[in-house]
C-alpha positions in Angstrom: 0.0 0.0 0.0 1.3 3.3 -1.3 0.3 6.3 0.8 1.2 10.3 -0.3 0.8 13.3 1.7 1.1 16.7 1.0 3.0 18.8 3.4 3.4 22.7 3.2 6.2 25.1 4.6 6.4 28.8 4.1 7.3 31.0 1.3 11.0 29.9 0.6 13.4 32.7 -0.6 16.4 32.6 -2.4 19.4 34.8 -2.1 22.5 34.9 -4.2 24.9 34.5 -2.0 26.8 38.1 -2.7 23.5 39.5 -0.7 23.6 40.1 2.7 21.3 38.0 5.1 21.0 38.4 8.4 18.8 35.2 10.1 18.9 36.9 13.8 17.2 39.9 12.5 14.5 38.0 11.0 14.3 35.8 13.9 13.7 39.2 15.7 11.2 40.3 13.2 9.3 37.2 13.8 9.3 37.2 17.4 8.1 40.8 17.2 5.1 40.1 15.1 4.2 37.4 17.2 4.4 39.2 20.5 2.0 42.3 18.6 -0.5 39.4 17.6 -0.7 38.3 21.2 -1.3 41.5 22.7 -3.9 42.1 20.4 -5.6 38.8 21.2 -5.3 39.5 24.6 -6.7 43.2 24.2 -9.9 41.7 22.3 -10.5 39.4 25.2 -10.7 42.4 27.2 -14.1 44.3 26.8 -14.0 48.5 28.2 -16.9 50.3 27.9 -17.1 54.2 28.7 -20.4 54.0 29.7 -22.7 51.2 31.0 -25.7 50.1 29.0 -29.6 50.6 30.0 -31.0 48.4 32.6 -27.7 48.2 35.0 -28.3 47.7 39.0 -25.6 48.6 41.2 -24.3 45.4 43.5 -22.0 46.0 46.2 -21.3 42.0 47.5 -18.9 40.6 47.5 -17.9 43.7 45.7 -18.7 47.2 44.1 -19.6 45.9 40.2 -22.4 46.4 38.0 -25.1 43.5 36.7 -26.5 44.5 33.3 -27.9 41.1 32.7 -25.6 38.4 31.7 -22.7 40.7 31.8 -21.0 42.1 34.8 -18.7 45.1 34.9 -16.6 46.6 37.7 -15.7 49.9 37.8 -12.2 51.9 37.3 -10.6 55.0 36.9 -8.9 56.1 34.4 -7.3 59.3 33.3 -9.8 61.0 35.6 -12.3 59.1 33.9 -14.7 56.2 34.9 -14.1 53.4 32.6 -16.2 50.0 33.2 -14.2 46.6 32.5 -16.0 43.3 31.7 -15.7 40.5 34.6 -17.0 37.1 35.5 -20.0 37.3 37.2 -19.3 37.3 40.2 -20.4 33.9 42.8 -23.2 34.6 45.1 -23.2 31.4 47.3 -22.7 33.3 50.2 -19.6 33.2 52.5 -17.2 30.0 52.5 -16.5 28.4 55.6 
């Protein structure tokens, strides 16, 4: 039995050898992109609002946030400014023993 895969690598260049090359600053490059596309996963995970929708009821336990439905926000300043940050709702089991 005869079996064929295909397999796929990136674009491959090809340099005459009277070109410079430097590997380490492409390795940097790289690693740069990569760490820009993580922080902008990470920043899209986070959700900041300015203001807080309709319909939001102050809760104080088991700390100061805000319930607008399924979402919960807590609040922050910023820049002399009130910004709202999206959390987990919080448990409300009561206190652990």
């Amino acid at each position: 039995m005869l079996l064929s895969a295909n397999s796929y690598s990136g674009t491959v260049v090809v340099r005459p050898s009277s070109q410079a090359f430097d590997a380490f600053a492409v390795r940097d490059l790289v690693s740069q992109q990569h760490q820009w596309q993580e922080l902008l996963r990470q920043q899209e995970q986070i959700n900041i609002l300015q203001s807080l929708p309709l319909g939001c009821v102050a809760v104080t336990l088991p700390f100061d946030h805000f319930s607008c439905g399924l979402q919960s926000y807590r609040p922050y300043q910023y820049q002399d400014k009130p910004v709202y940050i999206q959390i987990d709702p919080p448990m409300s089991d009561g206190p652990s023993q």
